[in-house]
Structure formats: C-alpha cells, structure tokens
C-alpha positions in Angstrom: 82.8 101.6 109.1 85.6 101.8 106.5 84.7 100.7 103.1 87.7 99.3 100.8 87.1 99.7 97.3 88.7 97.2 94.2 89.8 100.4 92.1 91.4 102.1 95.7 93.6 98.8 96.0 93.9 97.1 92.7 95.7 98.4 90.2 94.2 99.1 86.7 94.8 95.9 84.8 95.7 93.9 87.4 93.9 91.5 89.3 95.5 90.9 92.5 96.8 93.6 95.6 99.4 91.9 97.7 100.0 93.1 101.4 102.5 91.7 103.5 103.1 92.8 106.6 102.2 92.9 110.5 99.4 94.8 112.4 100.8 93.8 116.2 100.4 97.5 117.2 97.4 98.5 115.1 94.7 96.1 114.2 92.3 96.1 111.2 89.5 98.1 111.6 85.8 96.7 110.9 85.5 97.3 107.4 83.8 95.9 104.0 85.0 95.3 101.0 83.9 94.7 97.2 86.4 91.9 96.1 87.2 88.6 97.5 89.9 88.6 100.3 92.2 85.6 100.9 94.6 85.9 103.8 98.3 83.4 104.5 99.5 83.5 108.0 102.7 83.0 107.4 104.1 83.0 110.4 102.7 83.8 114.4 98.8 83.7 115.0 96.1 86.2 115.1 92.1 86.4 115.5 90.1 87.4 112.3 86.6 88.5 113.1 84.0 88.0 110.1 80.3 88.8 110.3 80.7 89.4 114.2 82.5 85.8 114.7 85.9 85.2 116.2 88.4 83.0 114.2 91.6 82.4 115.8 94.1 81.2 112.9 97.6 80.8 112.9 101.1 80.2 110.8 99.6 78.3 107.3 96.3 79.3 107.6 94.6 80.3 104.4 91.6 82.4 105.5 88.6 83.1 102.2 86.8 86.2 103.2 83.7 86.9 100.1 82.9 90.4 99.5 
C-alpha cells in the first residue's frame, strides 16, 4: 500500500499541496496518508473509494478525506 507522507508533499512552511490534474488513464492507487485531503471535481465525474466504500462524485463535488 503506498503511504503519502505531509513532508513528501508539502512544502516546508507551507501548509497546503495543490494538484490539478486528470487520472483517466491511471487511477489512484490504494494508499494512506498523514494529513487531511480535500478533493474539487471540477469538471467530469469519477468514483472515490474510502475505507473500502464506493463514492461516485462528480463536477462541484467537494470530497473531505481525514488522515
């Protein structure tokens, strides 16, 4: 299982990562994480799968994933 890591992602001093972008031809795989991730559909749909449950969200979604 891959294991994100705050100091892998976040810059020292800051507070916040931003990603933006698609995963179409490679999704996410299972991982965990020590920091609080909040996800923005902006646009299209796609299934988010947290603690072995589906959720189908789409274009202004705001999905709150805890650590």
């Amino acid at each position: 299982m891959k294991v994100y890591k705050t100091e892998e992602l976040i810059e020292k001093g800051k507070s916040l990562h931003i990603f933006s972008g698609t995963r179409q031809d490679k999704p996410e795989p299972v991982h965990i994480h020590d920091f609080i991730e909040l996800i923005y559909v902006r646009s299209g749909e796609a299934e988010e799968c947290v603690d072995g449950v589906s959720y189908r969200v789409r274009h202004g979604d705001m999905v709150f994933i805890n650590y």
